[in-house]
N, C-alpha and C positions, 0 to 999 in steps of 0.2 A: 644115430638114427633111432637110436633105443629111447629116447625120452620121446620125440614126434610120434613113433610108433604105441608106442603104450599110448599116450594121449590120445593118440585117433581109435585105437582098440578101443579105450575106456570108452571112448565115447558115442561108440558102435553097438556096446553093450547098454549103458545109460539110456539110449532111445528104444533101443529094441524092450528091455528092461518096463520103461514105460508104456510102450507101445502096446505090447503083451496083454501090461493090467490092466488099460486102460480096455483093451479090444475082448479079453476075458478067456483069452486064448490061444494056441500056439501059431506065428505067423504064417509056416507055410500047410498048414492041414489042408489048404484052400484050394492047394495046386496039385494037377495032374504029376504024374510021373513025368513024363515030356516037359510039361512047366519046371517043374524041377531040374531038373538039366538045364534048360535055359537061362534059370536063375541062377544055376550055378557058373553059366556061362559070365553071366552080368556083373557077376558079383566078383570073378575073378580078375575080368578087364577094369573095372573100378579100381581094385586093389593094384594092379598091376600097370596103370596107369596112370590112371589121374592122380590116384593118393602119391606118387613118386615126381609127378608133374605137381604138385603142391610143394612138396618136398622142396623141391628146385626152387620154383616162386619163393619160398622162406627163406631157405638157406642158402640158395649158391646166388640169387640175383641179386649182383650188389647193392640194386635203388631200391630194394627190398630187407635188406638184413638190419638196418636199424627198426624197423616196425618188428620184427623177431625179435633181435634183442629185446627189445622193450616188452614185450609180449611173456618172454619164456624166463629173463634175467633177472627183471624189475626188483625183486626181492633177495637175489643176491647183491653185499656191500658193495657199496661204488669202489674201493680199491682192488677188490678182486672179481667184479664183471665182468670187465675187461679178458681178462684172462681164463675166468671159467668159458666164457662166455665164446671166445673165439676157439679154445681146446674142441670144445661142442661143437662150433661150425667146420671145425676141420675133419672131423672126425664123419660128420653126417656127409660132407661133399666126396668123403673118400667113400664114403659106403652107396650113394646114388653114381660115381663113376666106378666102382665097383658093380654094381647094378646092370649098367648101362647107358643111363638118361643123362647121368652128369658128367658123359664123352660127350652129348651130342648140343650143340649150340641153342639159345632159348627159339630161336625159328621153330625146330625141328620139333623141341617140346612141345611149344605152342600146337604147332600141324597135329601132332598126334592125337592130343586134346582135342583137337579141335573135332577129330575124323571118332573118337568116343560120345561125344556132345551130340554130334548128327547123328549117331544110332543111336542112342539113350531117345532123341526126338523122335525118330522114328518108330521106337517100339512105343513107347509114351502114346504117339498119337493123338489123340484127345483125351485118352480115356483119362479115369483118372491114378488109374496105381497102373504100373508096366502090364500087368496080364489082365484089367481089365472087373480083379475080384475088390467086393465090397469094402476087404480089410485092405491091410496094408501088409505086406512079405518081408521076408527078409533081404531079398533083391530092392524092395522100396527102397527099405531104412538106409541100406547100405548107398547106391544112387543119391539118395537124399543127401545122406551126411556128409560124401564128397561135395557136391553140387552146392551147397551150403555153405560149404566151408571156404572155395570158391569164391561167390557169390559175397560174402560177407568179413573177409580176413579185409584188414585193412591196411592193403598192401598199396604206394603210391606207383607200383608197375605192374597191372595186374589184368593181360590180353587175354586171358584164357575168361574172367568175369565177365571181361567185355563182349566178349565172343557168347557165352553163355545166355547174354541178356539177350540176344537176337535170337534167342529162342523160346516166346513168349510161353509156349505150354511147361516145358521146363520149368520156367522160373514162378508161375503158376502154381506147378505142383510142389517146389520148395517150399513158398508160401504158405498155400495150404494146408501144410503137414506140421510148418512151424504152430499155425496160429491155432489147428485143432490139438497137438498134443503138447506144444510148447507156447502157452499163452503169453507166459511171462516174459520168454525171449521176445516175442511178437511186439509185447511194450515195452521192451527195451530199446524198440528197434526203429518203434516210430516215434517214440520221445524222440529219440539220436536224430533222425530226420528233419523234425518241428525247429530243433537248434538247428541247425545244416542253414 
């Protein structure tokens, strides 16, 4: 779990990182005290859920672990892939049933995801960041970069994306954060589409 987990930290910090200098300033100055709590609310169920409901998707479903493989191994030699390669899977399946998530059958994941998705919608609303302020928080980036990753891992079993896109402002506000702070991925993204 320690190599997923570093990668999705890393890459929590890399947005927020940009975010920051692009915005020219700290992300939550913006929010109430009250807001703050709430965002700490967000930010926890994210982490405590979905990011472990990712987890699962990658690692424990098996019409999903060769797109992992290939994803995390690729640069490890082909005679010892294999072997690094599934050492790793065993190790993260025992740390998400350790956990909790990887006792409970992919339904149950899915459900839980799903009932996170609807309150992320919910708070979302229209607006265009969670609480509504001009910048972007640290409750966005975090939201975002689960929702995203989601949204865009290229997994051939993957209910929870599917579930995600029936919520157009969600996947709206993915977009948008892509294409204003991350241009580059944004044309990566729609080349990949134009072949599609």
């Amino acid at each position: 779990a320690e190599i997923q987990a570093a990668n999705h930290r890393a890459r929590v910090q890399v947005i927020i990182s940009r975010v920051e200098k692009m915005q020219g300033s700290s992300l939550d100055d913006v929010l109430t005290a009250d807001e703050r709590a709430q965002a700490h609310f967000i930010v926890s169920t994210c982490e405590d859920k979905l990011y472990f409901a990712m987890l699962y998707l990658a690692w424990q479903c098996n019409e999903n672990w060769p797109s992992t493989r290939a994803e995390y191994f690729s640069e490890v030699p082909w005679g010892l892939r294999k072997i690094i390669s599934g050492k790793a899977r065993k190790g993260i399946i025992k740390a998400l049933h350790g956990q909790g998530i990887g006792r409970r059958p992919l339904e149950q994941v899915v459900d839980l995801s799903k009932q996170v998705i609807d309150d992320l919608s919910h708070v979302l609303g229209d607006k265009s960041t969670l609480f509504g302020t001009p910048k972007l928080t640290t409750a966005d980036i975090v939201v975002y970069a689960n929702l995203d990753r989601f949204l865009y891992a290229e997994f051939p079993h993957n209910p929870i994306r599917d579930y995600i896109k029936t919520k157009a402002t969600l996947v709206k506000f993915v977009d948008d954060v892509t294409m204003l702070y991350f241009p580059e991925v944004n044309t990566n993204r729609q080349e990949r589409k134009m072949l599609m």
